[in-house]
C-alpha positions in Angstrom: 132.1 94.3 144.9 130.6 93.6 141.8 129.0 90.1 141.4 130.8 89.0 138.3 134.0 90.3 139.5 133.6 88.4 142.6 133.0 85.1 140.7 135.8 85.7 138.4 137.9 86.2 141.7 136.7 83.2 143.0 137.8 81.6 139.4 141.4 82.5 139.8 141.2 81.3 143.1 140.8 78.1 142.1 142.7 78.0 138.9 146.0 78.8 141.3 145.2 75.9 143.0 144.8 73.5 140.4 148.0 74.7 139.1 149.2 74.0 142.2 148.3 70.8 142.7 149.7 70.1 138.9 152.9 70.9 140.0 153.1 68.8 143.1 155.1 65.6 142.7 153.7 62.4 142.5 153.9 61.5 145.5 153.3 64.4 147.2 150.2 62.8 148.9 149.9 65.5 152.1 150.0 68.8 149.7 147.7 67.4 147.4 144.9 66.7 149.8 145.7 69.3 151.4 145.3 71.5 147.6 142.3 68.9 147.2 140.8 69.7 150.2 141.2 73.9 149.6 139.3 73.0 146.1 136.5 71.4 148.0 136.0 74.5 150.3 135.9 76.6 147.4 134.3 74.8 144.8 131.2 74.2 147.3 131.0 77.7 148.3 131.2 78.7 144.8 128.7 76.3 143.4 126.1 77.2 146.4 126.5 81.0 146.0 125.9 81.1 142.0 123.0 79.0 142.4 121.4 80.3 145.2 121.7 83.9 144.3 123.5 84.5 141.1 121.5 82.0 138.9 118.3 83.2 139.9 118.4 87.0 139.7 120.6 86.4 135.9 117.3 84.5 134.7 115.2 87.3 136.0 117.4 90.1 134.1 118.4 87.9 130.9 115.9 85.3 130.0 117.6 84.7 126.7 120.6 83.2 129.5 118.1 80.2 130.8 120.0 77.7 128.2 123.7 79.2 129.8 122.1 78.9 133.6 120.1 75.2 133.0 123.9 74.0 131.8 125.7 75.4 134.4 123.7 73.9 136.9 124.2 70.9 135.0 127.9 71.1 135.4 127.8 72.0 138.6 125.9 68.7 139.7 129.1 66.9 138.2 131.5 68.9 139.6 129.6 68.6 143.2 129.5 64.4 142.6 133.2 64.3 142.1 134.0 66.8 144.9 132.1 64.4 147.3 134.0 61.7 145.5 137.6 63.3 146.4 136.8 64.3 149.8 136.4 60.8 151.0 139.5 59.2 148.6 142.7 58.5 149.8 145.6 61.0 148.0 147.5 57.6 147.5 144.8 56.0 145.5 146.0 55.3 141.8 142.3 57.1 141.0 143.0 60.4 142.9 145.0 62.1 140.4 143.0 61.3 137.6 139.4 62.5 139.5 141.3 65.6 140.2 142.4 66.1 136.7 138.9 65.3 135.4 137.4 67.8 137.9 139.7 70.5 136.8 138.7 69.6 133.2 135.1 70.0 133.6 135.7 73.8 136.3 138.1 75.1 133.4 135.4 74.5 130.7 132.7 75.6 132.9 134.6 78.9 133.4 135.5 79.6 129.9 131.8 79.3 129.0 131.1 81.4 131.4 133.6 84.4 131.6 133.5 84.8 127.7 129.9 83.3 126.6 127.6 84.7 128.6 128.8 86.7 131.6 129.2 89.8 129.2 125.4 89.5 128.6 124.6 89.5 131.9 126.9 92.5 132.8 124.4 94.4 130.1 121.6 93.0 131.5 122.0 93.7 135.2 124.6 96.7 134.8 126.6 98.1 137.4 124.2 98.8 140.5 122.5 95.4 140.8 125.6 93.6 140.4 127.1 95.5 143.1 124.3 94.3 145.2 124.7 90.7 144.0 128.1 90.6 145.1 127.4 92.3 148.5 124.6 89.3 148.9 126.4 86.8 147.7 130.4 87.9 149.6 127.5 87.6 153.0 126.1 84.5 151.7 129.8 82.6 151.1 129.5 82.1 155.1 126.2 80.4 155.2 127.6 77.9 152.8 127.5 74.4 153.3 130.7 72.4 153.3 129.3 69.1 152.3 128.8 69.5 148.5 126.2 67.3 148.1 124.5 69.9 150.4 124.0 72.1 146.7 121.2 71.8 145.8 122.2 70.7 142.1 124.0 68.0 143.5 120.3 66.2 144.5 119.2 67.2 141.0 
Protein backbone atom coordinates (compact mmCIF):
# COMPACT_ATOMS: atom_id res chain seq x y z
CA UNK A 1 0.00 0.00 0.00
CA UNK A 2 1.05 3.29 -0.80
CA UNK A 3 2.38 5.37 2.27
CA UNK A 4 0.11 8.35 1.91
CA UNK A 5 -2.77 6.25 1.20
CA UNK A 6 -2.09 4.37 4.23
CA UNK A 7 -2.00 7.60 6.43
CA UNK A 8 -5.03 8.95 4.87
CA UNK A 9 -6.61 5.51 5.80
CA UNK A 10 -5.46 5.84 9.15
CA UNK A 11 -7.10 9.54 8.98
CA UNK A 12 -10.56 8.30 8.34
CA UNK A 13 -10.11 5.97 10.85
CA UNK A 14 -10.03 8.24 13.26
CA UNK A 15 -12.30 10.84 11.98
CA UNK A 16 -15.21 8.00 12.28
CA UNK A 17 -14.36 7.78 15.65
CA UNK A 18 -14.51 11.12 16.64
CA UNK A 19 -17.78 11.40 14.95
CA UNK A 20 -18.62 8.70 16.92
CA UNK A 21 -17.90 9.77 20.09
CA UNK A 22 -19.70 13.27 19.06
CA UNK A 23 -22.71 11.48 18.77
CA UNK A 24 -22.74 9.68 22.02
CA UNK A 25 -24.92 11.09 24.72
CA UNK A 26 -23.80 12.88 27.52
CA UNK A 27 -23.64 10.48 29.67
CA UNK A 28 -22.63 7.78 27.75
CA UNK A 29 -19.55 7.45 29.90
CA UNK A 30 -18.61 3.46 28.93
CA UNK A 31 -18.81 4.17 24.91
CA UNK A 32 -16.90 7.08 25.17
CA UNK A 33 -13.87 5.68 26.91
CA UNK A 34 -14.36 3.04 25.19
CA UNK A 35 -14.18 5.48 21.56
CA UNK A 36 -11.49 7.39 23.74
CA UNK A 37 -9.62 4.56 24.37
CA UNK A 38 -9.77 3.32 20.29
CA UNK A 39 -8.39 7.07 19.56
CA UNK A 40 -5.50 6.45 21.84
CA UNK A 41 -4.48 3.12 20.15
CA UNK A 42 -4.61 4.86 16.93
CA UNK A 43 -3.48 8.10 17.48
CA UNK A 44 -0.12 6.61 19.13
CA UNK A 45 0.46 4.25 16.36
CA UNK A 46 -0.17 6.93 13.95
CA UNK A 47 2.01 9.54 15.58
CA UNK A 48 5.00 6.80 16.07
CA UNK A 49 4.82 5.46 12.44
CA UNK A 50 4.89 9.13 10.67
CA UNK A 51 7.76 10.02 12.75
CA UNK A 52 9.77 7.20 12.74
CA UNK A 53 9.56 6.45 9.15
CA UNK A 54 7.46 8.80 7.19
CA UNK A 55 8.94 12.11 8.52
CA UNK A 56 12.33 11.18 7.91
CA UNK A 57 12.42 9.72 4.39
CA UNK A 58 9.78 12.95 3.25
CA UNK A 59 12.82 15.37 4.51
CA UNK A 60 15.25 13.27 2.52
CA UNK A 61 13.04 13.43 -0.83
CA UNK A 62 11.42 17.16 -0.23
CA UNK A 63 13.70 19.36 1.71
CA UNK A 64 11.55 22.32 0.81
CA UNK A 65 8.83 20.09 3.39
CA UNK A 66 11.27 20.58 6.63
CA UNK A 67 8.85 23.64 7.76
CA UNK A 68 5.46 21.09 7.06
CA UNK A 69 7.54 18.05 9.03
CA UNK A 70 9.22 20.46 12.15
CA UNK A 71 5.26 21.51 12.61
CA UNK A 72 3.85 18.34 12.46
CA UNK A 73 6.01 17.03 14.94
CA UNK A 74 5.05 19.96 16.78
CA UNK A 75 1.48 18.98 16.84
CA UNK A 76 2.07 15.81 17.38
CA UNK A 77 3.87 16.49 20.81
CA UNK A 78 0.38 18.10 21.77
CA UNK A 79 -1.67 15.71 20.55
CA UNK A 80 0.55 12.85 22.44
CA UNK A 81 0.37 15.19 25.89
CA UNK A 82 -3.42 15.16 25.74
CA UNK A 83 -3.71 11.53 24.69
CA UNK A 84 -1.69 10.62 27.93
CA UNK A 85 -3.95 13.15 29.62
CA UNK A 86 -7.28 11.13 28.48
CA UNK A 87 -6.04 7.79 29.09
CA UNK A 88 -5.69 8.31 32.78
CA UNK A 89 -9.17 10.73 33.10
CA UNK A 90 -12.24 9.44 34.24
CA UNK A 91 -15.22 9.66 31.23
CA UNK A 92 -17.33 11.29 34.08
CA UNK A 93 -15.06 14.08 34.62
CA UNK A 94 -16.67 17.54 33.69
CA UNK A 95 -13.00 18.05 31.70
CA UNK A 96 -13.28 14.81 29.55
CA UNK A 97 -15.44 16.04 26.96
CA UNK A 98 -13.85 19.17 26.40
CA UNK A 99 -10.03 17.46 26.20
CA UNK A 100 -11.52 15.19 23.70
CA UNK A 101 -13.03 17.97 21.75
CA UNK A 102 -9.81 19.98 21.90
CA UNK A 103 -7.88 16.90 20.73
CA UNK A 104 -10.04 16.33 17.83
CA UNK A 105 -9.56 20.13 17.06
CA UNK A 106 -5.99 20.09 16.89
CA UNK A 107 -5.94 15.99 14.68
CA UNK A 108 -8.57 17.68 12.20
CA UNK A 109 -6.24 20.68 11.66
CA UNK A 110 -3.32 18.62 11.57
CA UNK A 111 -4.89 16.50 8.88
CA UNK A 112 -6.14 19.23 6.66
CA UNK A 113 -2.56 20.65 6.57
CA UNK A 114 -1.51 17.72 5.73
CA UNK A 115 -3.73 15.90 3.12
CA UNK A 116 -4.11 19.19 1.06
CA UNK A 117 -0.72 21.39 1.91
CA UNK A 118 1.84 19.28 1.57
CA UNK A 119 1.15 15.62 1.07
CA UNK A 120 0.68 16.37 -2.82
CA UNK A 121 4.36 17.53 -2.69
CA UNK A 122 5.55 14.67 -1.34
CA UNK A 123 3.60 12.28 -3.57
CA UNK A 124 5.82 14.22 -6.49
CA UNK A 125 8.72 14.02 -4.58
CA UNK A 126 8.80 10.29 -3.60
CA UNK A 127 6.43 8.97 -6.55
CA UNK A 128 4.79 5.78 -6.70
CA UNK A 129 7.58 3.11 -6.00
CA UNK A 130 9.15 4.56 -2.75
CA UNK A 131 5.82 5.19 -1.29
CA UNK A 132 4.84 1.74 -1.89
CA UNK A 133 7.83 0.83 0.10
CA UNK A 134 7.02 3.36 2.86
CA UNK A 135 3.71 1.99 3.38
CA UNK A 136 4.93 -1.69 3.35
CA UNK A 137 7.63 -0.38 6.20
CA UNK A 138 5.54 1.47 7.98
CA UNK A 139 1.90 -1.20 7.74
CA UNK A 140 5.10 -3.71 9.56
CA UNK A 141 6.14 -1.06 11.79
CA UNK A 142 2.23 -0.19 13.14
CA UNK A 143 3.03 -3.50 15.32
CA UNK A 144 6.19 -2.41 17.03
CA UNK A 145 4.34 0.65 18.22
CA UNK A 146 4.31 1.68 21.58
CA UNK A 147 0.98 2.04 23.31
CA UNK A 148 2.00 4.55 25.91
CA UNK A 149 2.06 7.82 23.87
CA UNK A 150 4.49 9.56 25.75
CA UNK A 151 6.63 6.56 24.39
CA UNK A 152 6.83 9.03 20.80
CA UNK A 153 9.43 10.34 20.66
CA UNK A 154 7.92 13.98 20.05
CA UNK A 155 6.17 13.60 23.08
CA UNK A 156 9.82 13.99 25.20
CA UNK A 157 10.48 16.84 22.78
Amino acid sequence: MDGIVLLKEDHKTVEKLFKQFEKAGDNAHAEKRKIADRVIDELTTHTWIEEKIFYPAVREAAPDTKDDVLESVEEHHVVLWMLSELKDLDPADERFDAKMTVLMENVRHHVEEEEKEWFPDVRKAMGRNRLTELGEQMEKAKKQAPGEPLAVPSAGQ
